[in-house]
Chimera marker file (.cmm) of the C-alpha trace (Angstrom):
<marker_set name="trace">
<marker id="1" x="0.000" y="0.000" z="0.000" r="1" g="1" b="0" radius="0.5"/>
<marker id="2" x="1.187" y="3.360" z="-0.861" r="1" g="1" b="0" radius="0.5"/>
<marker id="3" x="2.540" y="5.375" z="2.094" r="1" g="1" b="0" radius="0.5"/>
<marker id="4" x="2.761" y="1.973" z="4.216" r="1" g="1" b="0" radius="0.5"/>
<marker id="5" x="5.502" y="0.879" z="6.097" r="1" g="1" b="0" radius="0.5"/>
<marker id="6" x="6.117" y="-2.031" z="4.258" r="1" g="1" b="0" radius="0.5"/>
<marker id="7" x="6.366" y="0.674" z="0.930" r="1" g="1" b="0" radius="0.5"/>
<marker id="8" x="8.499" y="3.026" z="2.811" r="1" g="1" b="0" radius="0.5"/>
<marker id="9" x="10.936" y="-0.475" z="3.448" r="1" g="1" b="0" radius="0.5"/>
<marker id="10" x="10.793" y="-1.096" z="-0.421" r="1" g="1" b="0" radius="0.5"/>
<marker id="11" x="8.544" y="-3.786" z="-0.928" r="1" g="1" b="0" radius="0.5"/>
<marker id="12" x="6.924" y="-3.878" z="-3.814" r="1" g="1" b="0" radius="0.5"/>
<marker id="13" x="3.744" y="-5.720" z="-5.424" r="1" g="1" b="0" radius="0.5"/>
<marker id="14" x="4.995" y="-9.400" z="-6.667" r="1" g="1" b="0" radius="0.5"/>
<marker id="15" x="7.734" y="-9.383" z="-3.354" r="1" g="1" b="0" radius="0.5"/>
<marker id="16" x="7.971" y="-12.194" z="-1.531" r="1" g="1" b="0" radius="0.5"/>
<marker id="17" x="8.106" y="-11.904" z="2.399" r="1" g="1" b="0" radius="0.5"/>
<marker id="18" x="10.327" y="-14.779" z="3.328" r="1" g="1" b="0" radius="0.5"/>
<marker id="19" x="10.770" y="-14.064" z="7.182" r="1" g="1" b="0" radius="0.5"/>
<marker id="20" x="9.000" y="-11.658" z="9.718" r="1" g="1" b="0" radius="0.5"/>
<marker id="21" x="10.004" y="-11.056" z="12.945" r="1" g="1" b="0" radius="0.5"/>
<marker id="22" x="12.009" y="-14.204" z="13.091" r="1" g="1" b="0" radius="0.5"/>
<marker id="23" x="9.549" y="-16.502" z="11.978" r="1" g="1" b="0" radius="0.5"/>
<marker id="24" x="10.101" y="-17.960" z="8.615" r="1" g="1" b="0" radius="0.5"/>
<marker id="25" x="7.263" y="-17.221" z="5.988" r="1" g="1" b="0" radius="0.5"/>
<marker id="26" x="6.620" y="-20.330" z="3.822" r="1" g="1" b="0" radius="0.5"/>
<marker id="27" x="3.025" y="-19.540" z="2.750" r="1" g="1" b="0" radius="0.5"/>
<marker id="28" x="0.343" y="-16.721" z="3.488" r="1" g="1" b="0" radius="0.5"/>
<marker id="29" x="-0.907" y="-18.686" z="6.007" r="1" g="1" b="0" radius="0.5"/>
<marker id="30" x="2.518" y="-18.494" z="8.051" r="1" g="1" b="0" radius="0.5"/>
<marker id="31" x="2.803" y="-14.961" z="6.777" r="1" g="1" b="0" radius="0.5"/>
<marker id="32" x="-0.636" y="-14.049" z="8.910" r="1" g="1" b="0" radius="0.5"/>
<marker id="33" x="0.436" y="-15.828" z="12.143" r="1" g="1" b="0" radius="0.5"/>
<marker id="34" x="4.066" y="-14.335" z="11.856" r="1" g="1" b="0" radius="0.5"/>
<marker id="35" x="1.737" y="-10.642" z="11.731" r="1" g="1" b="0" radius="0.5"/>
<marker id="36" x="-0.944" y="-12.054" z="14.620" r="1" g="1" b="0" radius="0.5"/>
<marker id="37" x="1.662" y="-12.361" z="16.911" r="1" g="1" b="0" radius="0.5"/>
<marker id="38" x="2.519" y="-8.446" z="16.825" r="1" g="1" b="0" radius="0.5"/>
<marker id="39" x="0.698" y="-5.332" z="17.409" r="1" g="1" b="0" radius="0.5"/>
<marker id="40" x="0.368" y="-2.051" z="16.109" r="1" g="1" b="0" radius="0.5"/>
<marker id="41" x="3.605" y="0.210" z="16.949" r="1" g="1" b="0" radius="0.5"/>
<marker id="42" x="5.629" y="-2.874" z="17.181" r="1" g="1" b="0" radius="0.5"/>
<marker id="43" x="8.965" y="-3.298" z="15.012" r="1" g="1" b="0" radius="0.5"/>
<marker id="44" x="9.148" y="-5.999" z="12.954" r="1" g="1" b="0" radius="0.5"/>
<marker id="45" x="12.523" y="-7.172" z="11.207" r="1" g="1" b="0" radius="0.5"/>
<marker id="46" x="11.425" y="-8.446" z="7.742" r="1" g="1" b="0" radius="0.5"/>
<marker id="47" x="13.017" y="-10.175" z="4.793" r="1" g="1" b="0" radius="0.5"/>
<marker id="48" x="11.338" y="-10.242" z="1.249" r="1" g="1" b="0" radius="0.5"/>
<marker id="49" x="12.865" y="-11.726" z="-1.857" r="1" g="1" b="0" radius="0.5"/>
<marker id="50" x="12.138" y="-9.109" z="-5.042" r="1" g="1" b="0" radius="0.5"/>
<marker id="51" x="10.864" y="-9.548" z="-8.416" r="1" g="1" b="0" radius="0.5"/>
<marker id="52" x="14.615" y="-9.991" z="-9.412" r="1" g="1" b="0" radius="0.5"/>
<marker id="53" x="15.688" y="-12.387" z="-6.588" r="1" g="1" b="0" radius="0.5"/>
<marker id="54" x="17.303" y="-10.375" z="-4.679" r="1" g="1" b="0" radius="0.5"/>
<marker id="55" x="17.284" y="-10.381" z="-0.954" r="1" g="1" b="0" radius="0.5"/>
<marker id="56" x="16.519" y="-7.350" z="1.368" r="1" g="1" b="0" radius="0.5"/>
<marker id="57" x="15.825" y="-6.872" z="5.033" r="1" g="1" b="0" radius="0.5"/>
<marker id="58" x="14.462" y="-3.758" z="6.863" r="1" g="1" b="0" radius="0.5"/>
<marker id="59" x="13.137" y="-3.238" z="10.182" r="1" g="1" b="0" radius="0.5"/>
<marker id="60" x="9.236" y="-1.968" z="10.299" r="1" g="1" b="0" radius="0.5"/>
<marker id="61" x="6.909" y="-0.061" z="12.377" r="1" g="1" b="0" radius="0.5"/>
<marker id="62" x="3.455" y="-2.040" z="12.234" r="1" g="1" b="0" radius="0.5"/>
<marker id="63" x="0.594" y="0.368" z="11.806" r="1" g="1" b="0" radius="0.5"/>
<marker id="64" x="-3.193" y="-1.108" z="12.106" r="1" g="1" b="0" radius="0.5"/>
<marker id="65" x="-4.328" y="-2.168" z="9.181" r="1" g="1" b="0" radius="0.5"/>
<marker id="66" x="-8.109" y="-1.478" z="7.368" r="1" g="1" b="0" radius="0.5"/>
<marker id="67" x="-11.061" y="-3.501" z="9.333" r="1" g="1" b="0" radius="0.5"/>
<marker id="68" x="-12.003" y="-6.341" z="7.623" r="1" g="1" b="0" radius="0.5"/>
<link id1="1" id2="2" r="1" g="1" b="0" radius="0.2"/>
<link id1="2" id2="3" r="1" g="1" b="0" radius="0.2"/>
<link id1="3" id2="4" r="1" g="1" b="0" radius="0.2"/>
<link id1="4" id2="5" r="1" g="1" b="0" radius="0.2"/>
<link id1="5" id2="6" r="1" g="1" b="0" radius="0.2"/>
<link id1="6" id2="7" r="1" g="1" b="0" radius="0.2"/>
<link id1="7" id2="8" r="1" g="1" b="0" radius="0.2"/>
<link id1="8" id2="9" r="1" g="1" b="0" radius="0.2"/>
<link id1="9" id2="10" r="1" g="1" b="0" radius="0.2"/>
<link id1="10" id2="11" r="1" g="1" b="0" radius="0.2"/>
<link id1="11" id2="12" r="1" g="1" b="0" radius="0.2"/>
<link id1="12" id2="13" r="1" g="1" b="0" radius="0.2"/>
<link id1="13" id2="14" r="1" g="1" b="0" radius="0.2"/>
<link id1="14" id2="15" r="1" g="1" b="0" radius="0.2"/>
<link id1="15" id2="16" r="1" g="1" b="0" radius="0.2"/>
<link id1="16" id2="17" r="1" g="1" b="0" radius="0.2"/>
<link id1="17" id2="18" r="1" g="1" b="0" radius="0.2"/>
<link id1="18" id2="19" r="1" g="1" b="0" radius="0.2"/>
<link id1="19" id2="20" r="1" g="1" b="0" radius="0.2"/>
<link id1="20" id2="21" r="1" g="1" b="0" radius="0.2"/>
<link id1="21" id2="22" r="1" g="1" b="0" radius="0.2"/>
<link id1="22" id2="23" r="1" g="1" b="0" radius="0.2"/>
<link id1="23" id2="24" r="1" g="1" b="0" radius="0.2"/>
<link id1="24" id2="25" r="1" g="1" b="0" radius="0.2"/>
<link id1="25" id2="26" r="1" g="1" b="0" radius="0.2"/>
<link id1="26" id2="27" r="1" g="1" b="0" radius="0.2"/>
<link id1="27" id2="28" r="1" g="1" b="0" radius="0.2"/>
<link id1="28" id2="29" r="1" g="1" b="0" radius="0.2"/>
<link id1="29" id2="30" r="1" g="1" b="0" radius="0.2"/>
<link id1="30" id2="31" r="1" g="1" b="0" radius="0.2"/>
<link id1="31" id2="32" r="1" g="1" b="0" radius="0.2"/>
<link id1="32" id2="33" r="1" g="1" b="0" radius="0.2"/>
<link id1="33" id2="34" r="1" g="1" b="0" radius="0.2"/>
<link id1="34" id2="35" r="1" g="1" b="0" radius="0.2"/>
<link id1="35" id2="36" r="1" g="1" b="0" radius="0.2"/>
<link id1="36" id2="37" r="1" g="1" b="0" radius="0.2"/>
<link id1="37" id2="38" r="1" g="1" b="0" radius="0.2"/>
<link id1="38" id2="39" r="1" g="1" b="0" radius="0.2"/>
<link id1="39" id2="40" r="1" g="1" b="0" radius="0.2"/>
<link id1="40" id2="41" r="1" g="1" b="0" radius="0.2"/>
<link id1="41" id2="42" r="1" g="1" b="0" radius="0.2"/>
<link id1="42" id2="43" r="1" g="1" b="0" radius="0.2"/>
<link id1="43" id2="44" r="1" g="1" b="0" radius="0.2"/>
<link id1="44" id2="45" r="1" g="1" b="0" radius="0.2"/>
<link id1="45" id2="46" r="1" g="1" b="0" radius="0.2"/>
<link id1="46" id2="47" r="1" g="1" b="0" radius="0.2"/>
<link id1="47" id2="48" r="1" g="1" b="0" radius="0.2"/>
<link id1="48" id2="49" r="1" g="1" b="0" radius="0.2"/>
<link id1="49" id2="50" r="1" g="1" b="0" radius="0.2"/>
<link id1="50" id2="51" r="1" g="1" b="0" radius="0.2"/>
<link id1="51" id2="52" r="1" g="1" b="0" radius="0.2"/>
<link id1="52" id2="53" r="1" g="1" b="0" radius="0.2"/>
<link id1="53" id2="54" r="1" g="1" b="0" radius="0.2"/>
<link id1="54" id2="55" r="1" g="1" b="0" radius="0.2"/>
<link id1="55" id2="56" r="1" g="1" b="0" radius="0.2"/>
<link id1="56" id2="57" r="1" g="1" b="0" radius="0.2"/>
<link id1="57" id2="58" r="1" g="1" b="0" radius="0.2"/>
<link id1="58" id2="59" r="1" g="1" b="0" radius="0.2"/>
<link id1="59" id2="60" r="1" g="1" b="0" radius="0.2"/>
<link id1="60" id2="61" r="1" g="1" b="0" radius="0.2"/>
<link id1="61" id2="62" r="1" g="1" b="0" radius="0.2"/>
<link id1="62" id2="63" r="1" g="1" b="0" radius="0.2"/>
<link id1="63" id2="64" r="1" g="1" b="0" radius="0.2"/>
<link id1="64" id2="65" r="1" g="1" b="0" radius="0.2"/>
<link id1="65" id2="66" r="1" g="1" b="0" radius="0.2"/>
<link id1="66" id2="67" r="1" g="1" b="0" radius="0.2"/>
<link id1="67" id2="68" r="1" g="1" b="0" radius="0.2"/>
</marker_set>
């Protein structure tokens, strides 16, 4: 989402979140508890693969998301 924290880290549409706080990412499923165990205002060290393959990491401020 433009403006988000995970858009001022670099991520991009098509990334591919690979570990979050610690917690490897394997699916979205893992990808939602590795974000259910945090709240808003926590930081988050996250690593995404890009488009390209390459590897990044950044640390992130979790804001609260839109209701479902």
């Amino acid at each position: 989402m433009d403006g988000s924290p995970a858009d001022a880290a670099g991520l991009a549409a098509g990334d591919a979140i690979t570990a979050s706080g610690g917690t490897a990412v394997t699916s979205a499923d893992a990808q939602s508890t590795a974000r259910d165990e945090h709240d808003a205002g926590d930081s988050v060290r996250i690593t995404w693969t890009d488009a390209s393959g390459t590897a990044h990491t950044a640390t992130v401020t979790l804001v609260a998301g839109p209701a479902a």
